[in-house]
C-alpha positions in Angstrom: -7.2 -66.5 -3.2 -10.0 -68.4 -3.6 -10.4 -71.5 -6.8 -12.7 -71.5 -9.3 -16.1 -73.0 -8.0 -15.5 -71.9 -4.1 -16.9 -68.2 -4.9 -20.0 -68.7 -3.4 -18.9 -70.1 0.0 -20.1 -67.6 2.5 -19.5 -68.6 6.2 -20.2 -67.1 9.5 -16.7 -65.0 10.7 -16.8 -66.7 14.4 -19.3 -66.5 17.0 -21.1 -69.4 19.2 -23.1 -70.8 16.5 -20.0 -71.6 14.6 -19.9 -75.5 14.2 -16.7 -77.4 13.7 -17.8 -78.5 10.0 -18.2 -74.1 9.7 -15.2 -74.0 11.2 -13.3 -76.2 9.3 -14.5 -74.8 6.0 -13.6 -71.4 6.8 -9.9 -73.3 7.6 -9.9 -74.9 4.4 -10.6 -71.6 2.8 -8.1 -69.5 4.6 -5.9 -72.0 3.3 -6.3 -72.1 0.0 -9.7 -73.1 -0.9 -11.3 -76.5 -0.7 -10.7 -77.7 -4.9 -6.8 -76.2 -4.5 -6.0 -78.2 -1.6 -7.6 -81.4 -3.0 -5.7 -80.7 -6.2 -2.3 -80.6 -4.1 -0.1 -83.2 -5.0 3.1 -82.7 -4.0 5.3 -79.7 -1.8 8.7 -79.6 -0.9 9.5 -77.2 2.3 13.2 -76.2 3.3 13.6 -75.1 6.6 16.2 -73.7 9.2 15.4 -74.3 12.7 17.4 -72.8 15.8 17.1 -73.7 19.4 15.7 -71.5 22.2 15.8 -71.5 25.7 18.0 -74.3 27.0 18.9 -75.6 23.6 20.1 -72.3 22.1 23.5 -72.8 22.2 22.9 -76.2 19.8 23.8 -75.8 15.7 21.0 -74.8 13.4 19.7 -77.5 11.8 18.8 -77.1 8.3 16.2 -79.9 7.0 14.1 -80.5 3.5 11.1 -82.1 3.9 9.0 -83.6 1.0 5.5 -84.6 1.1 3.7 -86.3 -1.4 0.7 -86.3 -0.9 -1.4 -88.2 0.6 0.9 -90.6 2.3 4.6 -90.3 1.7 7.3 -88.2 3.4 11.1 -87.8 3.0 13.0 -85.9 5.5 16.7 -84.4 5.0 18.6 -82.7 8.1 21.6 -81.4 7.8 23.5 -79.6 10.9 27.4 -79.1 11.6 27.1 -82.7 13.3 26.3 -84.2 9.9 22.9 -85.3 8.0 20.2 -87.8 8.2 17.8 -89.0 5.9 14.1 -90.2 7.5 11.4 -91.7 4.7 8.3 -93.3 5.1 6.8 -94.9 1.8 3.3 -95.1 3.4 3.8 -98.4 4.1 7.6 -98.9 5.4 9.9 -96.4 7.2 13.8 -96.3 6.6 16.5 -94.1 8.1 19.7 -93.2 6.6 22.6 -91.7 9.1 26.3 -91.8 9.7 26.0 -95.3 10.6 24.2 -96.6 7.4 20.9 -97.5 6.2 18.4 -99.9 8.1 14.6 -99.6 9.0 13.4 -97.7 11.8 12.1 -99.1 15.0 7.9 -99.7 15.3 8.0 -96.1 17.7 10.3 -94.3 14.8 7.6 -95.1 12.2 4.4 -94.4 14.5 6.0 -90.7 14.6 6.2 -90.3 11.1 2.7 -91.6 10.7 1.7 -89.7 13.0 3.3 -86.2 11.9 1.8 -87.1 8.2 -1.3 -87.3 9.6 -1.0 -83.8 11.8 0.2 -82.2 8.6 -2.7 -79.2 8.4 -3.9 -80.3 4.9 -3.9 -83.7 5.5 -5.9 -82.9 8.5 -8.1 -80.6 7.2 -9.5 -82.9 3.6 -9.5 -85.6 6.0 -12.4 -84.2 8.1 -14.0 -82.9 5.2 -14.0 -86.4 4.0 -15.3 -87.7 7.3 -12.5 -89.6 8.1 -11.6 -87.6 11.4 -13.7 -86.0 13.7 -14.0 -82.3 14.9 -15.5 -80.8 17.6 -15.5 -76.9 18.7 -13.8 -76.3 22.2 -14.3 -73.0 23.9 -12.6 -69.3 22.6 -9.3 -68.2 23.2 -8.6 -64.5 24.4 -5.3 -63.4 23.7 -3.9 -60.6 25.8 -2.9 -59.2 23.0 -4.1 -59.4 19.1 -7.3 -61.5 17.9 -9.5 -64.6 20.0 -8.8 -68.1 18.5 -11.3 -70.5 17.9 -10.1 -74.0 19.1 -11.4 -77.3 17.1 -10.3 -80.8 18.0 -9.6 -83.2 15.4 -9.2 -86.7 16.6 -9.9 -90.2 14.9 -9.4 -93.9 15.4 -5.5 -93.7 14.9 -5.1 -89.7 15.6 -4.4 -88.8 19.3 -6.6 -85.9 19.7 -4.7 -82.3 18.6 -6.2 -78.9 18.6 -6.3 -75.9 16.0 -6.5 -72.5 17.6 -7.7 -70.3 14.7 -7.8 -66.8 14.6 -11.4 -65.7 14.8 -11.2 -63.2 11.5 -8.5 -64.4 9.4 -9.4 -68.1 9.4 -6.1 -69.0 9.7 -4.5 -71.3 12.1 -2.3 -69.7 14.6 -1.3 -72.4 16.8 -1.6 -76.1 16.9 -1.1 -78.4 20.5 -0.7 -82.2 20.2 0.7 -84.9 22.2 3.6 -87.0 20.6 4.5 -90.4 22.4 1.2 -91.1 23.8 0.0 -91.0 27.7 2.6 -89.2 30.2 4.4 -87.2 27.4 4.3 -83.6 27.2 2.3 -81.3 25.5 3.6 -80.4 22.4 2.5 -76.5 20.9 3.9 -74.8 17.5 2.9 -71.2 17.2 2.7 -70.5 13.3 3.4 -66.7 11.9 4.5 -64.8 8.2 1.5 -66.6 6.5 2.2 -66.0 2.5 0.6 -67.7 -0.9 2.4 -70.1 -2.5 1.1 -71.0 -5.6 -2.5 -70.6 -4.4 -1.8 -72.3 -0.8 -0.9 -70.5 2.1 2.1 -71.3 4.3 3.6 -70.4 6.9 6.7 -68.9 7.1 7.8 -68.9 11.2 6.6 -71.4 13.7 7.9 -71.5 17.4 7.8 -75.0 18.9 7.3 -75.3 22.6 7.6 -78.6 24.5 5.8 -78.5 28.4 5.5 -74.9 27.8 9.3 -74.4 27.4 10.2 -72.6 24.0 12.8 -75.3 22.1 13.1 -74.3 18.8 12.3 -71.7 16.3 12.0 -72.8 12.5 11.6 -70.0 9.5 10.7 -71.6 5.9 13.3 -70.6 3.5 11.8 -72.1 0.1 8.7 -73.9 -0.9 7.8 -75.4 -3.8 4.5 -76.9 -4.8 3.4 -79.2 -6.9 6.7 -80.3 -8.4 6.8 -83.9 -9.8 8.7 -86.1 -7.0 10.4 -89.1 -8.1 8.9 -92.6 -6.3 12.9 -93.6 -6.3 13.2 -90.5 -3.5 10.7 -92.6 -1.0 12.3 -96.6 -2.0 15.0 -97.5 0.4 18.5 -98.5 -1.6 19.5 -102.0 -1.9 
């Protein structure tokens, strides 16, 4: 898929004279294309996500998650162990459990900050725009299937993550961040089953490791884009 007025983009398929802003075009088109993303207003993703390795015997977790774009998140989960309700407003940040409704400590809020601003479209317009900054690192060589190129996107209130893109298909394979600042470990999610939806590509199966232990698998059950969200679904009750 690529929109109306992107038909002319013609950019190098990898290689060492790939720059980031290259890189990150050929990202942005992979994805969707550069108008369609900057079009996107709103997409609601419903999940299910099961744990591996030492948290396999835990209850899949089932969670809705609606963005609206560019700087509001709601977050449903429900498991056998109940439901939660996490929303930042783009200002405040409020969480709704078993025990009622109340805002969210300073370190609660950073994270949903933070994940907004990891989001792969967010990401992506915002260092088109300029607002974050990308630089190539060296290749990837899988054992098996295609090299990743790896690009660092960073900014003034990003801790630094890294894309690893596969080299022919543009699209973003894996993703490694660090959530909780100096001393934590390395977060990495492993995406998979890339379809179109509605002109944007998604994927459909990411694996989540934590210090290089695999903790949980999460497949995509619905998506929806683009469908008018209510601003009552991000105000906290009073």
């Amino acid at each position: 898929y690529t929109p109306a007025g992107n038909q002319s983009v013609s950019l190098p398929r990898g290689g060492a004279a790939e720059s980031a802003t290259q890189l990150v075009a050929r990202v942005i088109e992979a994805k969707g294309g550069l108008a369609r993303l900057k079009a996107l207003k709103t997409i609601t993703v419903t999940a299910r996500a099961t744990g591996l390795g030492d948290n396999a015997s835990q209850p899949a977790i089932e969670t809705m998650t609606q963005l609206a774009y560019p700087n509001q998140v709601r977050v449903e989960t429900t498991s056998d162990r109940g439901g939660t309700l996490q929303v930042f407003d783009g200002t405040t940040a409020w969480l709704r459990d078993p025990r009622g409704t109340r805002e969210v400590p300073e370190r609660m809020k950073s994270d949903l900050e933070m994940g907004l601003q990891r989001d792969t479209i967010s990401a992506l317009l915002a260092v088109e725009r300029g607002d974050l900054r990308a630089r190539v690192l060296p290749d990837v060589r899988r054992e098996v299937g295609a090299t990743l190129r790896a690009v660092e996107v960073s900014g003034p209130r990003l801790e630094p993550m890294v894309l690893y893109v596969d080299a022919e298909t543009g699209r973003i394979a894996r993703q490694t961040y660090v959530a909780g600042g100096m001393g934590s470990p390395l977060v990495e999610e492993e995406f998979d089953d890339y379809r179109m939806v509605d002109g944007v590509s998604i994927a459909f199966k990411a694996t989540v490791r934590v210090g290089g232990r695999p903790v949980i698998e999460r497949r995509v059950l619905d998506v929806i884009v683009d469908r008018p969200l209510s601003p009552q679904l991000f105000k906290r009750p009073s």
